[in-house]
N, CA, C and O atoms as a CHARMM CRD file, in Angstrom:
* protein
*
  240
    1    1 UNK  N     -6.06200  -8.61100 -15.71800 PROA 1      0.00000
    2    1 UNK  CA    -7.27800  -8.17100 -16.32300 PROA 1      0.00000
    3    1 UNK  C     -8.24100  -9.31700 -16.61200 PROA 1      0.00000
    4    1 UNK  O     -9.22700  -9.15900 -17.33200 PROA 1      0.00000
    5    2 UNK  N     -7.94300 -10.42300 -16.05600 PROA 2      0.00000
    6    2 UNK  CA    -9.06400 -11.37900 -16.00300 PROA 2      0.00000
    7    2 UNK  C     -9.85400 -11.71400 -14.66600 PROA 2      0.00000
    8    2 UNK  O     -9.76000 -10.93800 -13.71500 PROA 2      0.00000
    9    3 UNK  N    -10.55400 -12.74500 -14.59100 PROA 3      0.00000
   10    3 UNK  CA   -11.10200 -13.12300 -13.01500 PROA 3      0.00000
   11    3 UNK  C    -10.53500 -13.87900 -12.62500 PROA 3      0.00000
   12    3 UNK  O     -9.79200 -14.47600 -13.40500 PROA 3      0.00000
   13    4 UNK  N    -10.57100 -14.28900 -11.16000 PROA 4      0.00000
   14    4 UNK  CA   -10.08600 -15.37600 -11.13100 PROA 4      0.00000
   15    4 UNK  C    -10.79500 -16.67000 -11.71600 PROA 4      0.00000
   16    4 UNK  O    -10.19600 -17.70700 -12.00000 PROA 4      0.00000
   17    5 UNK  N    -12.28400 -16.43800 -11.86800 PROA 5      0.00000
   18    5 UNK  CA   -13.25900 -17.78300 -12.40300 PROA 5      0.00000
   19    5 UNK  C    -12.49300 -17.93900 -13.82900 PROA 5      0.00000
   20    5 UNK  O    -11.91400 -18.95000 -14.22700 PROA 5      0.00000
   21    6 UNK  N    -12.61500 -16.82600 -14.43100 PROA 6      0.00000
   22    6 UNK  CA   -11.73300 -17.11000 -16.27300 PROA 6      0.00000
   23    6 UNK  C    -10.37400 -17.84900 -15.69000 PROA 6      0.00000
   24    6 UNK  O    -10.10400 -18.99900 -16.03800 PROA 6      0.00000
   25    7 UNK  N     -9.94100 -17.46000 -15.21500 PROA 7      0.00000
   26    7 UNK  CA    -8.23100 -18.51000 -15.35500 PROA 7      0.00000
   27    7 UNK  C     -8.53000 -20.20400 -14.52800 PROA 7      0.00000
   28    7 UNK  O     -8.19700 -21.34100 -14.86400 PROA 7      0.00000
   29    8 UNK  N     -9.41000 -19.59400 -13.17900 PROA 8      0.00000
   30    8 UNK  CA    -9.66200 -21.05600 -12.62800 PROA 8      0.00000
   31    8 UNK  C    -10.40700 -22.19500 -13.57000 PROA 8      0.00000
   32    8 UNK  O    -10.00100 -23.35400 -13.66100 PROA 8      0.00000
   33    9 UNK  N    -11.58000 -21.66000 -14.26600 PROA 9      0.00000
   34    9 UNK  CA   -12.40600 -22.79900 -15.63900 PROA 9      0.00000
   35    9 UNK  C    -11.93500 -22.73700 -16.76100 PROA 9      0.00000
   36    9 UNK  O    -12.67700 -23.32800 -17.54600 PROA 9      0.00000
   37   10 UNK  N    -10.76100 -22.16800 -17.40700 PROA 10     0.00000
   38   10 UNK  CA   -10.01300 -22.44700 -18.18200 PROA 10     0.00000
   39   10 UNK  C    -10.72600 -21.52000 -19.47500 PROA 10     0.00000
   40   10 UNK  O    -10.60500 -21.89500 -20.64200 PROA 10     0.00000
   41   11 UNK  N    -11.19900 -20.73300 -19.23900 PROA 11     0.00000
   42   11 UNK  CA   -12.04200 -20.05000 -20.22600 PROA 11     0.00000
   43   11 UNK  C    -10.91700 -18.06700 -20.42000 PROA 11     0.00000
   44   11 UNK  O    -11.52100 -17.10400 -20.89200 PROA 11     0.00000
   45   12 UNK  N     -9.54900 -17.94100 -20.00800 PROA 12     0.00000
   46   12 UNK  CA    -9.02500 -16.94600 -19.68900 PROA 12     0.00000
   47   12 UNK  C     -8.47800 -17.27800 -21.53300 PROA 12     0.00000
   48   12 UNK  O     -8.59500 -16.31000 -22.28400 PROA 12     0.00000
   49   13 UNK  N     -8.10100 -18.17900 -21.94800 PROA 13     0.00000
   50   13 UNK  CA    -7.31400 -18.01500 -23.44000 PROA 13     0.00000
   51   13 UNK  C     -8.98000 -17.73500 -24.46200 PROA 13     0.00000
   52   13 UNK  O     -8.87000 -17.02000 -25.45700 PROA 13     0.00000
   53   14 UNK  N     -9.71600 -18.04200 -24.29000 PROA 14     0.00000
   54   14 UNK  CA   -10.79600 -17.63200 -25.13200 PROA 14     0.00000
   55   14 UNK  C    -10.92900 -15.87000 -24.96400 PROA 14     0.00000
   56   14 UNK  O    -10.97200 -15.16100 -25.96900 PROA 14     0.00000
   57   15 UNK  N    -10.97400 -15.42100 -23.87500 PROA 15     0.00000
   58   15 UNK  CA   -11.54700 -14.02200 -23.78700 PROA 15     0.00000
   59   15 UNK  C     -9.89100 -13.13100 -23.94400 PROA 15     0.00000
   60   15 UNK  O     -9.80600 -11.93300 -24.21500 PROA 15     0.00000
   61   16 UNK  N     -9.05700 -13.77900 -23.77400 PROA 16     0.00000
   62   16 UNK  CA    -7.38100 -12.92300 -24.74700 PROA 16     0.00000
   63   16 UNK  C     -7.98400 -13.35700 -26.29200 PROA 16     0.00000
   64   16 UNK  O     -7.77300 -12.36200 -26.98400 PROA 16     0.00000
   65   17 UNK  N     -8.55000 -14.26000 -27.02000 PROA 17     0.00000
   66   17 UNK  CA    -8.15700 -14.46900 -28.40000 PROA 17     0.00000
   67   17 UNK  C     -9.33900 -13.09400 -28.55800 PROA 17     0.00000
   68   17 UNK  O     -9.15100 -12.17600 -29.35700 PROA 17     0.00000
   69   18 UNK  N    -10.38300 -13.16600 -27.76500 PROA 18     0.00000
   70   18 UNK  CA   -11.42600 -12.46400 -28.39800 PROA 18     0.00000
   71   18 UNK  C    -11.23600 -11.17400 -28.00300 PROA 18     0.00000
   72   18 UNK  O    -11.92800 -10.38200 -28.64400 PROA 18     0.00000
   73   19 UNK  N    -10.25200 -10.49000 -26.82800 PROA 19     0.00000
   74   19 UNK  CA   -10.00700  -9.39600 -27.04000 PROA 19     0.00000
   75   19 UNK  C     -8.83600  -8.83900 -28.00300 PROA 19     0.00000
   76   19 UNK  O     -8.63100  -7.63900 -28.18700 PROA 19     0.00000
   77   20 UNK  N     -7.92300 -10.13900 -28.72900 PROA 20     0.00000
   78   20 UNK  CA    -7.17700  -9.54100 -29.11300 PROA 20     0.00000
   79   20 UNK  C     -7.98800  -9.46900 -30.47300 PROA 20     0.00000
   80   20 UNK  O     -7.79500  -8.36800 -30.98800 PROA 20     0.00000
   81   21 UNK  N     -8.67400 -10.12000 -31.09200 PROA 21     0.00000
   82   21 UNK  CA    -9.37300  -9.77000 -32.67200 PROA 21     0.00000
   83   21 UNK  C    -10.01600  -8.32400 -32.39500 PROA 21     0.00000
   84   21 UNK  O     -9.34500  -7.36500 -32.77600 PROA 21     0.00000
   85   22 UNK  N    -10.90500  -8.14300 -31.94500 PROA 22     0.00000
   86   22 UNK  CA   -11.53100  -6.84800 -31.07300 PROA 22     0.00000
   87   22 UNK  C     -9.95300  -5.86400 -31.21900 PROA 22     0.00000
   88   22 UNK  O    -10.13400  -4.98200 -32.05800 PROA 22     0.00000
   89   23 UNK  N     -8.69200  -5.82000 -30.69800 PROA 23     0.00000
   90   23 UNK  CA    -8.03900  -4.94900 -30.69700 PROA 23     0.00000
   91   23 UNK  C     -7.38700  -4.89400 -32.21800 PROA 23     0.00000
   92   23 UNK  O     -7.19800  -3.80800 -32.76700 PROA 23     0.00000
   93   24 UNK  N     -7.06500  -6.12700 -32.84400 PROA 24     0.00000
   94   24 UNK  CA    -6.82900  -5.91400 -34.26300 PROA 24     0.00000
   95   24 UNK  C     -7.88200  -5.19100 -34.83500 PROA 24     0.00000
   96   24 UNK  O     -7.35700  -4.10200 -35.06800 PROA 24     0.00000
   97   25 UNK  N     -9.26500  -5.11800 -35.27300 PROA 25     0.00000
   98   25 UNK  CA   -10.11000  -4.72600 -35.77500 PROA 25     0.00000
   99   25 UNK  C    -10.19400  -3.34600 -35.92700 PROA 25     0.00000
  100   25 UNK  O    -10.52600  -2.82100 -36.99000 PROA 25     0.00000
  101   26 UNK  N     -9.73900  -2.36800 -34.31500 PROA 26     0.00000
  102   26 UNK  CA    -9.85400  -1.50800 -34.21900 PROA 26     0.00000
  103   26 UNK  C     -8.43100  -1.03500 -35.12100 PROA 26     0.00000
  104   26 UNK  O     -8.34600  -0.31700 -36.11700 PROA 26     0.00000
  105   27 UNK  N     -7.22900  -1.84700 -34.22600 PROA 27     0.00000
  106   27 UNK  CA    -6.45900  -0.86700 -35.08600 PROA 27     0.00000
  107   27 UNK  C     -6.28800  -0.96500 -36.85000 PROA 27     0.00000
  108   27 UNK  O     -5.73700  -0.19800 -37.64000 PROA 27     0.00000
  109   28 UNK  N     -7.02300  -2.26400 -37.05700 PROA 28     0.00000
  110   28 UNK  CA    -7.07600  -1.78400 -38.85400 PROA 28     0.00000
  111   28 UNK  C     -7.78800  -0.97300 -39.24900 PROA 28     0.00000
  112   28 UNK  O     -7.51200  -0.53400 -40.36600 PROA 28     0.00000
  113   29 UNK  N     -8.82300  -0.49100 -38.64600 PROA 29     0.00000
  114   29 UNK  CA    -9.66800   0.73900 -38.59500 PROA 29     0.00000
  115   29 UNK  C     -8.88500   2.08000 -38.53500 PROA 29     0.00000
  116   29 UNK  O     -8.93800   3.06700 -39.26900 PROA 29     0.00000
  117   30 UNK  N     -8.25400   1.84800 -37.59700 PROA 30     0.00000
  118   30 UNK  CA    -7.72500   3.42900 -37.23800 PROA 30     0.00000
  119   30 UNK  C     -6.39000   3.00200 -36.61700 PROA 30     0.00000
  120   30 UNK  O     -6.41500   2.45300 -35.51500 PROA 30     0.00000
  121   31 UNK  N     -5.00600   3.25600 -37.36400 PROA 31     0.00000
  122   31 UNK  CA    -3.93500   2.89100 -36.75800 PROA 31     0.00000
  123   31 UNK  C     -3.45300   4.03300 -36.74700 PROA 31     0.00000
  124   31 UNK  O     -2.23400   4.00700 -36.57200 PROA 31     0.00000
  125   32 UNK  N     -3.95200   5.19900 -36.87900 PROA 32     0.00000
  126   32 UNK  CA    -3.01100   6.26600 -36.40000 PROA 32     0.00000
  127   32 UNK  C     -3.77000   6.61600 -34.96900 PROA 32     0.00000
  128   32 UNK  O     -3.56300   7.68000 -34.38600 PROA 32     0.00000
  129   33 UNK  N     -4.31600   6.00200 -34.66700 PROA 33     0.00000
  130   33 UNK  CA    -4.59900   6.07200 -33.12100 PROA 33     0.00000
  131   33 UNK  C     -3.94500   5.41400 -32.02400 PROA 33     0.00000
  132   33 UNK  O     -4.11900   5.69400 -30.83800 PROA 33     0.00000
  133   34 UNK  N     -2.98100   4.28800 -32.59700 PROA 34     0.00000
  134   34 UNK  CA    -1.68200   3.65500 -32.08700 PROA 34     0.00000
  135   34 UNK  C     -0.60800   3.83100 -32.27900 PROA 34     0.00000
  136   34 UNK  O     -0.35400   3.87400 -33.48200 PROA 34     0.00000
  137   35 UNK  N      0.53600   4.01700 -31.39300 PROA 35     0.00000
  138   35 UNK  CA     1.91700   3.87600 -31.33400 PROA 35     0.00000
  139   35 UNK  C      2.37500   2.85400 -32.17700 PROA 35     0.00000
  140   35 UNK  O      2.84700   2.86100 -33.31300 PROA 35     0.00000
  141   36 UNK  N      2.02300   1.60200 -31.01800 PROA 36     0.00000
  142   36 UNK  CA     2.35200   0.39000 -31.53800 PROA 36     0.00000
  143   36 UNK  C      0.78200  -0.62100 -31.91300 PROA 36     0.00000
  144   36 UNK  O     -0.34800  -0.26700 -31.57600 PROA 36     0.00000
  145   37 UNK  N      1.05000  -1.63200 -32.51200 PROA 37     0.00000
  146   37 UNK  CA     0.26400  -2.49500 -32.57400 PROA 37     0.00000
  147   37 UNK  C     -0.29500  -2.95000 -31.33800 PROA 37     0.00000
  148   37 UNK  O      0.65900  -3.24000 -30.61600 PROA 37     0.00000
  149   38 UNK  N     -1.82400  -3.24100 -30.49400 PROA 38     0.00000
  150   38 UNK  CA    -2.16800  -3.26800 -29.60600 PROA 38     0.00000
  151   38 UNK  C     -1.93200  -4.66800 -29.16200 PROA 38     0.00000
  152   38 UNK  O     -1.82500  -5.42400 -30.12800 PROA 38     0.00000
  153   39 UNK  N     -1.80100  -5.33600 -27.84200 PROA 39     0.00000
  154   39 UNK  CA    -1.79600  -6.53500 -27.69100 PROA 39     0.00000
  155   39 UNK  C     -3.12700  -6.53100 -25.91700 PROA 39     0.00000
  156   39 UNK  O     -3.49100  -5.59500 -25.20500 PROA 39     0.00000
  157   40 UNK  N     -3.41100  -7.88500 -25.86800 PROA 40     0.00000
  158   40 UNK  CA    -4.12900  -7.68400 -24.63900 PROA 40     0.00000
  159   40 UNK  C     -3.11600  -8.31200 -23.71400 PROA 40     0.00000
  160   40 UNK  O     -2.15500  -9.02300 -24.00800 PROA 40     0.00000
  161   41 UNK  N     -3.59100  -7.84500 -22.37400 PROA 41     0.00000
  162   41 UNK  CA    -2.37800  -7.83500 -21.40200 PROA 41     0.00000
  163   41 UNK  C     -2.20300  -9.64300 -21.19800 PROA 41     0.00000
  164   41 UNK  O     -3.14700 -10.42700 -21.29700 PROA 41     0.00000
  165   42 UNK  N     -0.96400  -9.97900 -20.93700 PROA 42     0.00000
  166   42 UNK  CA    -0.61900 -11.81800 -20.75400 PROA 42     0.00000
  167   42 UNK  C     -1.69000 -11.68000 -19.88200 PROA 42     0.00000
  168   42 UNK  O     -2.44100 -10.75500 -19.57400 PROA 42     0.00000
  169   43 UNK  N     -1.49700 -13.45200 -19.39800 PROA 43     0.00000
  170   43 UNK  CA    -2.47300 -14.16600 -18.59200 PROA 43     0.00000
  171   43 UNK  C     -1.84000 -14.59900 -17.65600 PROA 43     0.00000
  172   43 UNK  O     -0.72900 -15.10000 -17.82800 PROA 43     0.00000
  173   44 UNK  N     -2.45300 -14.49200 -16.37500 PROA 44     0.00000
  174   44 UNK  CA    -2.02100 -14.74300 -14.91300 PROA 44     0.00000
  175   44 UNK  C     -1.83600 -16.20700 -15.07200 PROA 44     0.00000
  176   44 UNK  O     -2.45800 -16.85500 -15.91400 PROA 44     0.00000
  177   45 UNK  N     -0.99200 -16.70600 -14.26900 PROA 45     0.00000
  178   45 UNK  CA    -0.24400 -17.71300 -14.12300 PROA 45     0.00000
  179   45 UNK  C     -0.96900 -18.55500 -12.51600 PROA 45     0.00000
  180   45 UNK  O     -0.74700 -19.75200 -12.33200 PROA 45     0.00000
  181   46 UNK  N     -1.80000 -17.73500 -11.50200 PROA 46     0.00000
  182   46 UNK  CA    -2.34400 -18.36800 -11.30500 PROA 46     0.00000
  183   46 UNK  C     -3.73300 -16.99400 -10.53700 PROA 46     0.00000
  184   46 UNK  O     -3.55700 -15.77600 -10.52800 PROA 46     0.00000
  185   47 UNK  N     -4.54900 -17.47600 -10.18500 PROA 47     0.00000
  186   47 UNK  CA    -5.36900 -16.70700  -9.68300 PROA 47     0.00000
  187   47 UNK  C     -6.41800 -16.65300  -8.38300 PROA 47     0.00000
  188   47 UNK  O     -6.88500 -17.78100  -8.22100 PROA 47     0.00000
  189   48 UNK  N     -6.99000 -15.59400  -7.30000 PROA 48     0.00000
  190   48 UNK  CA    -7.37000 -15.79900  -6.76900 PROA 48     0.00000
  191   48 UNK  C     -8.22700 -15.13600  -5.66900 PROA 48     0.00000
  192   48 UNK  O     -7.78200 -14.03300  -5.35300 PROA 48     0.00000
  193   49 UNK  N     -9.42800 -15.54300  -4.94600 PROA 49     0.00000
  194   49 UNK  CA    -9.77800 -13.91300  -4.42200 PROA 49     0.00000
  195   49 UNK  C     -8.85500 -13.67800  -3.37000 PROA 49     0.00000
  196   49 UNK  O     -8.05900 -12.73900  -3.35700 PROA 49     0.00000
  197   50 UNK  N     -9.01200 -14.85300  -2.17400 PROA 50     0.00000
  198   50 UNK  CA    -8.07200 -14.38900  -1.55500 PROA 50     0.00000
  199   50 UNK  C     -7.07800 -15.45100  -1.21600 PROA 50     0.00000
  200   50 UNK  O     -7.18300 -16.66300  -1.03100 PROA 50     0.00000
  201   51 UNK  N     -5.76300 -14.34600  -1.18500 PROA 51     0.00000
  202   51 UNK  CA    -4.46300 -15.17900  -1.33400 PROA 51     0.00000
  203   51 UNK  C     -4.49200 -16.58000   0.23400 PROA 51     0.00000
  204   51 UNK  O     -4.67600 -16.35700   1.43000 PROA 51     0.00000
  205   52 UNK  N     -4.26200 -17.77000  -0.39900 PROA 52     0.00000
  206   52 UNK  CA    -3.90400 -18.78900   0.68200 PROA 52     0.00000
  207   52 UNK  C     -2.69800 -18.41700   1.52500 PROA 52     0.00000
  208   52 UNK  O     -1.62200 -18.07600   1.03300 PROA 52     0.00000
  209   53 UNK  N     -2.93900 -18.50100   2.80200 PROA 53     0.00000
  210   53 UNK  CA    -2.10800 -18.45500   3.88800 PROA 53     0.00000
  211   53 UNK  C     -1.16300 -19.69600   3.48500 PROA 53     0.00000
  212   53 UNK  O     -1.52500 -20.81900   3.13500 PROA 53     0.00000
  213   54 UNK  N      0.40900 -19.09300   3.65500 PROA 54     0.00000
  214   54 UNK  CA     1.33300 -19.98200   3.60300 PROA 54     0.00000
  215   54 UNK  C      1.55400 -21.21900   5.10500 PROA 54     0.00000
  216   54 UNK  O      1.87300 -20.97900   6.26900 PROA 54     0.00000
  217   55 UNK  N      1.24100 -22.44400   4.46000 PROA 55     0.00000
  218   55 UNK  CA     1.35600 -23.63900   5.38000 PROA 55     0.00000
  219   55 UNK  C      3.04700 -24.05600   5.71500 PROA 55     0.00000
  220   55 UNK  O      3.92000 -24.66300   5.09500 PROA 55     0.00000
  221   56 UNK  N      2.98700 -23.58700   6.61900 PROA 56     0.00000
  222   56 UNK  CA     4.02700 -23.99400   7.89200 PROA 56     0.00000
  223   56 UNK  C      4.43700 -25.65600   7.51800 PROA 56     0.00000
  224   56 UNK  O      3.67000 -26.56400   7.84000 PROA 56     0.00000
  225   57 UNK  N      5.23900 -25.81900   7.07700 PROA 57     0.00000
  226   57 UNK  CA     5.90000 -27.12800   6.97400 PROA 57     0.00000
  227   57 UNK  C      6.45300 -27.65000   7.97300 PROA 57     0.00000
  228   57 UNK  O      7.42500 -27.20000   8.58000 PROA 57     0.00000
  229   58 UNK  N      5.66600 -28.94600   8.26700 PROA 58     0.00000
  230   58 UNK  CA     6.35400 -30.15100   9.46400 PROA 58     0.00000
  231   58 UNK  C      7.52900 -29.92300   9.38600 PROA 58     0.00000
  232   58 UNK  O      8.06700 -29.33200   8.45000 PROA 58     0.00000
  233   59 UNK  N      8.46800 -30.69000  11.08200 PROA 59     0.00000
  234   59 UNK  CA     9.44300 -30.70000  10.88200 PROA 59     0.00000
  235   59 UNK  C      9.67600 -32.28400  10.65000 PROA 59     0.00000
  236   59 UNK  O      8.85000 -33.12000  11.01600 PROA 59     0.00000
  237   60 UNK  N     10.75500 -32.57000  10.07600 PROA 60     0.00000
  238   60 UNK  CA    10.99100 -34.23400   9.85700 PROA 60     0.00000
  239   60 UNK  C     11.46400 -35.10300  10.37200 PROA 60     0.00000
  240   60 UNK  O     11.42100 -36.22200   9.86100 PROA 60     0.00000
């Protein structure tokens, strides 16, 4: 649920802190509208538009 530009410029932990206050807010507002306590989804580990073709390794 991020871009790849948010995870590539390092700006992906700012827009989780600010969706997760945004999801606290709501549910202190209204927690019988939740199961559980809301969390925003983790953060990709890496990201991209399109996936790099795997490079064929020399032989040695």
């Amino acid at each position: 649920m991020h871009t790849p530009a948010s995870v590539h410029f390092g700006t992906a932990e700012q827009i989780q802190a600010q969706r997760q206050a945004t999801l606290s807010r709501a549910y202190a507002a209204h927690p019988e509208r939740f199961t559980r306590r809301p969390r925003p989804p983790k953060l990709p580990e890496v990201a991209w538009i399109n996936q790099p073709a795997a490079q064929p390794q020399p032989a040695p």
